[in-house]
RODO-266695 format. One record per residue: residue in three letters; x, y, z of N, C-alpha, C, O, CB in turn. Coordinates in steps of 0.02 Angstrom, whole numbers, plus 50000, padded with zeros to 5 digits. Glycine has a CB too. Layout:
// residues N
+---------+-------+-------+-------+-------+-------+-------+-------+-------+-------+-------+-------+-------+-------+-------+-------+
: residuo :   n.X :   n.Y :   n.Z :  ca.X :  ca.Y :  ca.Z :   c.X :   c.Y :   c.Z :   o.X :   o.Y :   o.Z :  cb.X :  cb.Y :  cb.Z :
+---------+-------+-------+-------+-------+-------+-------+-------+-------+-------+-------+-------+-------+-------+-------+-------+
:     ALA :     X :     Y :     Z :     X :     Y :     Z :     X :     Y :     Z :     X :     Y :     Z :     X :     Y :     Z :
...
+---------+-------+-------+-------+-------+-------+-------+-------+-------+-------+-------+-------+-------+-------+-------+-------+
//
This chain:
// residues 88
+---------+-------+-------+-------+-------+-------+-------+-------+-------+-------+-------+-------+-------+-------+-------+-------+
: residuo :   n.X :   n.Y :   n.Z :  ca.X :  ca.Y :  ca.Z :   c.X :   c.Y :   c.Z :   o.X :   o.Y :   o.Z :  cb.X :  cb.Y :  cb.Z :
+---------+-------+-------+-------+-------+-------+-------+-------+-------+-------+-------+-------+-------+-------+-------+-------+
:     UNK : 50042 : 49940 : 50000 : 50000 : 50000 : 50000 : 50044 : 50062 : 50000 : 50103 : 50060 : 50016 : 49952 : 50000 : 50061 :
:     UNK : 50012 : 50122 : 49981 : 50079 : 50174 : 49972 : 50058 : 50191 : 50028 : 50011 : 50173 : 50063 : 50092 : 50235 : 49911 :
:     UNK : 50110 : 50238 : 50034 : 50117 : 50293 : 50074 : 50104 : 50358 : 50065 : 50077 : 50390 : 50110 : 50164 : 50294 : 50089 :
:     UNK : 50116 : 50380 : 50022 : 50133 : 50440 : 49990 : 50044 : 50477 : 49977 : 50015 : 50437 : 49940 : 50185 : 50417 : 49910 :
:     UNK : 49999 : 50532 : 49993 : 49946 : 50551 : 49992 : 49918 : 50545 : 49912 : 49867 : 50527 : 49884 : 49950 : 50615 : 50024 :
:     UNK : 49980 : 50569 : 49894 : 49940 : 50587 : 49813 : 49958 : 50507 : 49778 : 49927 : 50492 : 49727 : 49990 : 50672 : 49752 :
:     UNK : 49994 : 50471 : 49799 : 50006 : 50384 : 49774 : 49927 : 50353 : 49787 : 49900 : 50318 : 49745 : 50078 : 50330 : 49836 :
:     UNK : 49888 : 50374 : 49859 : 49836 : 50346 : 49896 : 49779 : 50366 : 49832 : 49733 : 50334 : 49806 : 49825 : 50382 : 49981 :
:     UNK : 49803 : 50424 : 49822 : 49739 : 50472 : 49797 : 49739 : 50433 : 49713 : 49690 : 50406 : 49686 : 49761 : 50582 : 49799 :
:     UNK : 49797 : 50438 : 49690 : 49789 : 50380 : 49618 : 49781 : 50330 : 49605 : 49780 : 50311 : 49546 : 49823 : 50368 : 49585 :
:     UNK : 49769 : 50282 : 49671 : 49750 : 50206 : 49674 : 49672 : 50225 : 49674 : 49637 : 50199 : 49630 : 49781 : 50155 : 49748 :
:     UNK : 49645 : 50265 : 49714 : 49579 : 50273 : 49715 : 49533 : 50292 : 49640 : 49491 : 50261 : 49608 : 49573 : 50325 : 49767 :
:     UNK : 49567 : 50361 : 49632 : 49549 : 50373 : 49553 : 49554 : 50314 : 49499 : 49512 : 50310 : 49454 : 49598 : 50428 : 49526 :
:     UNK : 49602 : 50273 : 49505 : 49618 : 50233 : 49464 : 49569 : 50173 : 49451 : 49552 : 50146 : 49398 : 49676 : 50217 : 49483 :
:     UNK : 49548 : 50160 : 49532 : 49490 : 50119 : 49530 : 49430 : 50149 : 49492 : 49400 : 50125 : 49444 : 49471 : 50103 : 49599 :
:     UNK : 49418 : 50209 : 49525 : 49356 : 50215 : 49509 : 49349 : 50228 : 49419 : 49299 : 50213 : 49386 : 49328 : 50274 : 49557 :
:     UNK : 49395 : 50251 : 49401 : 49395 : 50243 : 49311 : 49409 : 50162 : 49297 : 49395 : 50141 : 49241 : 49473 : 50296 : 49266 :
:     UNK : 49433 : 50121 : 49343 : 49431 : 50063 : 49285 : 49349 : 50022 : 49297 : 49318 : 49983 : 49260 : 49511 : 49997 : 49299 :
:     UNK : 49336 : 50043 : 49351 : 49271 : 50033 : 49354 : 49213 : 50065 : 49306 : 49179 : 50030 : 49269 : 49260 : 50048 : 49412 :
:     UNK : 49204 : 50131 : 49312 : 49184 : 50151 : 49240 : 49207 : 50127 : 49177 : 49167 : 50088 : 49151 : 49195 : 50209 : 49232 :
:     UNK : 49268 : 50140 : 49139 : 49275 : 50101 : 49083 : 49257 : 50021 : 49100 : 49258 : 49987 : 49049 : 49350 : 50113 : 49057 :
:     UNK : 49245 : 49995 : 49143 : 49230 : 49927 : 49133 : 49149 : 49923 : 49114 : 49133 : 49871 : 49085 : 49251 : 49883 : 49202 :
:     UNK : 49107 : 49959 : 49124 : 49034 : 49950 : 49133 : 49047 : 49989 : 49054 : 49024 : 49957 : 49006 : 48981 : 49989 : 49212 :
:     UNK : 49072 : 50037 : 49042 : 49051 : 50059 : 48972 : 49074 : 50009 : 48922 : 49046 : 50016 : 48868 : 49082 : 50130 : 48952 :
:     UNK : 49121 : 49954 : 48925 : 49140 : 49905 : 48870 : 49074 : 49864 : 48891 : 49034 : 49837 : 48853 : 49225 : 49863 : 48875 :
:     UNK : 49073 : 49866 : 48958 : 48982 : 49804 : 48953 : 48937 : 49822 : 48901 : 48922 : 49789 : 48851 : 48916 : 49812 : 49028 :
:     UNK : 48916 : 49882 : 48920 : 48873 : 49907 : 48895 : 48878 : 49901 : 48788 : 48833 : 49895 : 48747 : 48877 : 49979 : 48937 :
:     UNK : 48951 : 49907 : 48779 : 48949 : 49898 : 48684 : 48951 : 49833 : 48696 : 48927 : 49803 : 48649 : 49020 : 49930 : 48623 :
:     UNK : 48973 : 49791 : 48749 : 48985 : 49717 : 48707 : 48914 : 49685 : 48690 : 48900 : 49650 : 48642 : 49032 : 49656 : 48759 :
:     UNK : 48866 : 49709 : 48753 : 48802 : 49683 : 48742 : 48759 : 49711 : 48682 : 48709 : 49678 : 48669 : 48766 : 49692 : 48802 :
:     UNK : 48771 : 49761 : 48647 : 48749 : 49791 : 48603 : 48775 : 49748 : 48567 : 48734 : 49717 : 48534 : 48757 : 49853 : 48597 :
:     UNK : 48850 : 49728 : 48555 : 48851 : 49697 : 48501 : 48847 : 49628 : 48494 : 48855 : 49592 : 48445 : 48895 : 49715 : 48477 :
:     UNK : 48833 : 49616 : 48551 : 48787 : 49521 : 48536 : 48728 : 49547 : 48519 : 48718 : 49526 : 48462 : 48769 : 49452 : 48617 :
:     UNK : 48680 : 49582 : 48537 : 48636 : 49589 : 48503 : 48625 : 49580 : 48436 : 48587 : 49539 : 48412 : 48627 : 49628 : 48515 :
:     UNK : 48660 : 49622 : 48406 : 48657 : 49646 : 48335 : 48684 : 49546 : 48302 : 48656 : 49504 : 48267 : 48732 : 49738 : 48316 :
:     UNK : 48729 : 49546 : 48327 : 48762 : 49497 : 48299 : 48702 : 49418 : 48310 : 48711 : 49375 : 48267 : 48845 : 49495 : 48342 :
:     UNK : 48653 : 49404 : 48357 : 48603 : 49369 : 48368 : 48569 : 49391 : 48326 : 48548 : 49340 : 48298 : 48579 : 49366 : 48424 :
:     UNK : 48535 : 49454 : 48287 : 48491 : 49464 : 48225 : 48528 : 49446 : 48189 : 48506 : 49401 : 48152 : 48463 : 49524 : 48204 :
:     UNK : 48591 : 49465 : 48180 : 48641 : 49424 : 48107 : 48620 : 49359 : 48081 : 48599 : 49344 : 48025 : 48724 : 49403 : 48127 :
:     UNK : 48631 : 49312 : 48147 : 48623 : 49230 : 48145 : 48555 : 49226 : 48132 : 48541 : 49195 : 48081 : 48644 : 49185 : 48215 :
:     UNK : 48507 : 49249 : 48166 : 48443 : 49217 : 48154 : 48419 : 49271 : 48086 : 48359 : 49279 : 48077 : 48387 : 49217 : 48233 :
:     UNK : 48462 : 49302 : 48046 : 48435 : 49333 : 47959 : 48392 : 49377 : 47958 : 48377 : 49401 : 47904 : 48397 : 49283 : 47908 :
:     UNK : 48357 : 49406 : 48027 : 48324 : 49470 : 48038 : 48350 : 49522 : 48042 : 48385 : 49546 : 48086 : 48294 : 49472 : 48082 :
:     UNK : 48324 : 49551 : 47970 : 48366 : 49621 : 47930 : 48352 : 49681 : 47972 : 48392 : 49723 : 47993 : 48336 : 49642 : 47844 :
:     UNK : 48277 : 49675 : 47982 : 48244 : 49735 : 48037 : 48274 : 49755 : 48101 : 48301 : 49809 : 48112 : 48179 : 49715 : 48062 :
:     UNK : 48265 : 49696 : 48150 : 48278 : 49691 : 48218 : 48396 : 49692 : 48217 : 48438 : 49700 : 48261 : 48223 : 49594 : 48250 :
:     UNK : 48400 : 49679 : 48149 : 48486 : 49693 : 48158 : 48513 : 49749 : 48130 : 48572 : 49766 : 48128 : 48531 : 49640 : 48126 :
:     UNK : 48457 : 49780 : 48105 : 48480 : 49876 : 48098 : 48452 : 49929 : 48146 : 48473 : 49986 : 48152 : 48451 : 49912 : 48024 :
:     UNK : 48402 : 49902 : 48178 : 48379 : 49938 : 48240 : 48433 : 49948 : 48302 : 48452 : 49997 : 48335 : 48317 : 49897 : 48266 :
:     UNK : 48454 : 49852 : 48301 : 48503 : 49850 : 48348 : 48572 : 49881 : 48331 : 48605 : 49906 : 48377 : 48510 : 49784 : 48363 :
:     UNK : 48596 : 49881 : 48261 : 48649 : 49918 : 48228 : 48623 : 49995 : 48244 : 48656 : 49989 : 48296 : 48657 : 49898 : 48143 :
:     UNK : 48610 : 50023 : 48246 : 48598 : 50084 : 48274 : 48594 : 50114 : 48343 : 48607 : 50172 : 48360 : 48554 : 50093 : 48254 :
:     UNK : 48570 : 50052 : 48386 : 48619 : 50076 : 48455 : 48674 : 50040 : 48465 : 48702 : 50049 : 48519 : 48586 : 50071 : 48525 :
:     UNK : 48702 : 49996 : 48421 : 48768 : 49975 : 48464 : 48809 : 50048 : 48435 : 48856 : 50078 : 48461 : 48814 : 49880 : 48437 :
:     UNK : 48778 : 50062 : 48383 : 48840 : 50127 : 48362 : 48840 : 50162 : 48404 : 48893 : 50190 : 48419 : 48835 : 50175 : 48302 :
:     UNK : 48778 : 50176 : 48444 : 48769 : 50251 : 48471 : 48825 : 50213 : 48549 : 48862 : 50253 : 48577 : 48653 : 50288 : 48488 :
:     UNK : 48826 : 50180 : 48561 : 48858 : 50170 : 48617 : 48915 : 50135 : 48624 : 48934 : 50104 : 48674 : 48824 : 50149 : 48653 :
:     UNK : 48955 : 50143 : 48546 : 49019 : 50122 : 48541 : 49038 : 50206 : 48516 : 49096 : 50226 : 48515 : 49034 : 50048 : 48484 :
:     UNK : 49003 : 50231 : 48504 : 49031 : 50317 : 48492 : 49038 : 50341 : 48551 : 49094 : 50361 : 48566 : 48980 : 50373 : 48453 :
:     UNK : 48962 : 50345 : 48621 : 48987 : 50337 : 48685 : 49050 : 50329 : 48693 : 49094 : 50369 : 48676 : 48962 : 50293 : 48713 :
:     UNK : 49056 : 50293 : 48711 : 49125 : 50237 : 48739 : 49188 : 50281 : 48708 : 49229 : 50290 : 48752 : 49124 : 50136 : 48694 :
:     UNK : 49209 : 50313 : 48643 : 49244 : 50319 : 48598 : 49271 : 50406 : 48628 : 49325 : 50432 : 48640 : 49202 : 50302 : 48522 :
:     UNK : 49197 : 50429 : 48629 : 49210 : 50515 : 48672 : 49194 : 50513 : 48734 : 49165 : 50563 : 48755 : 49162 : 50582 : 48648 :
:     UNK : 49211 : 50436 : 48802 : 49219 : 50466 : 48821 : 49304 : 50399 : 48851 : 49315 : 50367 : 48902 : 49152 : 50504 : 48851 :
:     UNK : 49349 : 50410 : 48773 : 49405 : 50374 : 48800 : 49416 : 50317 : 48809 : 49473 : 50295 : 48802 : 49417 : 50387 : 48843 :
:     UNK : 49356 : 50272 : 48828 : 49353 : 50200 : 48826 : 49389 : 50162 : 48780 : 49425 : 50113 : 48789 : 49294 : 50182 : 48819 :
:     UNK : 49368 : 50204 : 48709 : 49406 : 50181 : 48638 : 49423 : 50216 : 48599 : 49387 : 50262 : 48578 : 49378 : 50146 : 48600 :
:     UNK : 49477 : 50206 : 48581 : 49522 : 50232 : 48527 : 49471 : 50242 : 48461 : 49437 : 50195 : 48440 : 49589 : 50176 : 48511 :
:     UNK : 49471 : 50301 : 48435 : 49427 : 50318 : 48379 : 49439 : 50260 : 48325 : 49387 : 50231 : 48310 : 49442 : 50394 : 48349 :
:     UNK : 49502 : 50235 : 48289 : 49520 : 50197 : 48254 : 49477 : 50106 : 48288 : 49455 : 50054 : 48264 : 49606 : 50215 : 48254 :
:     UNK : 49483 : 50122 : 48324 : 49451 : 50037 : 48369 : 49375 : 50059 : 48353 : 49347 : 50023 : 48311 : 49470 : 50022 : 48486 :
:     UNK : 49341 : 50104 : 48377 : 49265 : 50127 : 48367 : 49262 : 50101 : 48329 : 49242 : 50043 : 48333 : 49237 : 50186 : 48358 :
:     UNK : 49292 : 50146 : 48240 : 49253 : 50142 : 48182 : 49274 : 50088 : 48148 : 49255 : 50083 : 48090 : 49254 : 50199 : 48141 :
:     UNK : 49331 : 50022 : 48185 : 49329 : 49973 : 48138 : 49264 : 49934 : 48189 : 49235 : 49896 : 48150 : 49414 : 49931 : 48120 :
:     UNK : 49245 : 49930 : 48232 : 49186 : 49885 : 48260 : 49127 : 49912 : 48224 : 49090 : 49870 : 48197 : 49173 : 49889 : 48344 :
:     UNK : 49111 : 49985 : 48217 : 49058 : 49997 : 48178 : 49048 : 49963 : 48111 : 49000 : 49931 : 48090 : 49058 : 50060 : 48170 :
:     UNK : 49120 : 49981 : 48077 : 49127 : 49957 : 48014 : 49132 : 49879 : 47998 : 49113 : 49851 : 47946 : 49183 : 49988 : 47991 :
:     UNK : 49159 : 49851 : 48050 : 49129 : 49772 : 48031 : 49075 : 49751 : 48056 : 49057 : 49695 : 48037 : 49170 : 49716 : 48049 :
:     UNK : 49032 : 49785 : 48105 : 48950 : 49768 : 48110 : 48912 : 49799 : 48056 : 48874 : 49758 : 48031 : 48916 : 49795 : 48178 :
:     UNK : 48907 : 49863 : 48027 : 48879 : 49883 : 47972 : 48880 : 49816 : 47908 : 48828 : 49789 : 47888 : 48919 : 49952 : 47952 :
:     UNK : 48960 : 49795 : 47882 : 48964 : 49761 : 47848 : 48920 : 49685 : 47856 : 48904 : 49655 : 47805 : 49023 : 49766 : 47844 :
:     UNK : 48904 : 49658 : 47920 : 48893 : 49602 : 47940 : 48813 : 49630 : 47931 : 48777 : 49580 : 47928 : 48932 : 49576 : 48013 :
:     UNK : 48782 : 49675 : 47928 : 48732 : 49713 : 47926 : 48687 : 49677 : 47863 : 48642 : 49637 : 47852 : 48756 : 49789 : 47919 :
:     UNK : 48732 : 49719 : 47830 : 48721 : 49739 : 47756 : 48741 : 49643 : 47712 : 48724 : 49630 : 47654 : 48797 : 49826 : 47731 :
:     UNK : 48764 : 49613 : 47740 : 48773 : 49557 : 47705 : 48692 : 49504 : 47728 : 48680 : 49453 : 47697 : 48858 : 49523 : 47730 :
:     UNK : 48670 : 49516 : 47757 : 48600 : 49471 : 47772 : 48548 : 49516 : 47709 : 48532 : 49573 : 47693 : 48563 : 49482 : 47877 :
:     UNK : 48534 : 49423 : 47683 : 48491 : 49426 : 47634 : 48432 : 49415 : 47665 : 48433 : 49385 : 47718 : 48504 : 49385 : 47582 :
:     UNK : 48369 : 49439 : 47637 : 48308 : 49440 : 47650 : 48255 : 49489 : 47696 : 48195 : 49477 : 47698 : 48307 : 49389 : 47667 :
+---------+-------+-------+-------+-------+-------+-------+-------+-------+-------+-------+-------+-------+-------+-------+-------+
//
């Protein structure tokens, strides 16, 4: 354990952000099983509805640091694509 006040004070902060960034990756991963469960079962509707909030909450995530802009827009960009490839 430190000693040092401001060592004490960055273990604390530290927690409490990896605790936040941990609930905000929950929050896209479940978005993107979602989307990815309309993929499998070929429902075009219910997997662009869901493609539309996993974006909105992998852009979340993106402003606020969670993810690297380059990491965002390749998850967007290979769920869009996985999107757009279901026939019917």
């Amino acid at each position: 354990m430190a000693n040092i006040k401001s060592a004490k004070k960055r273990i604390k902060v530290a927690e409490i952000r990896n605790a936040r960034n941990k609930s905000i990756r929950s929050k896209v991963k479940t978005a993107v099983k979602k989307v990815d469960a309309a993929i499998h079962s070929q429902d075009k509707e219910t997997a662009k509805v869901s493609l539309l909030s996993a974006i909105s909450e992998i852009d979340k995530a993106r402003i606020k640091g969670v993810y690297h802009k380059n990491n965002a827009a390749r998850k967007v960009s290979r769920l869009s694509k996985a999107v757009n490839r279901i026939t019917g």
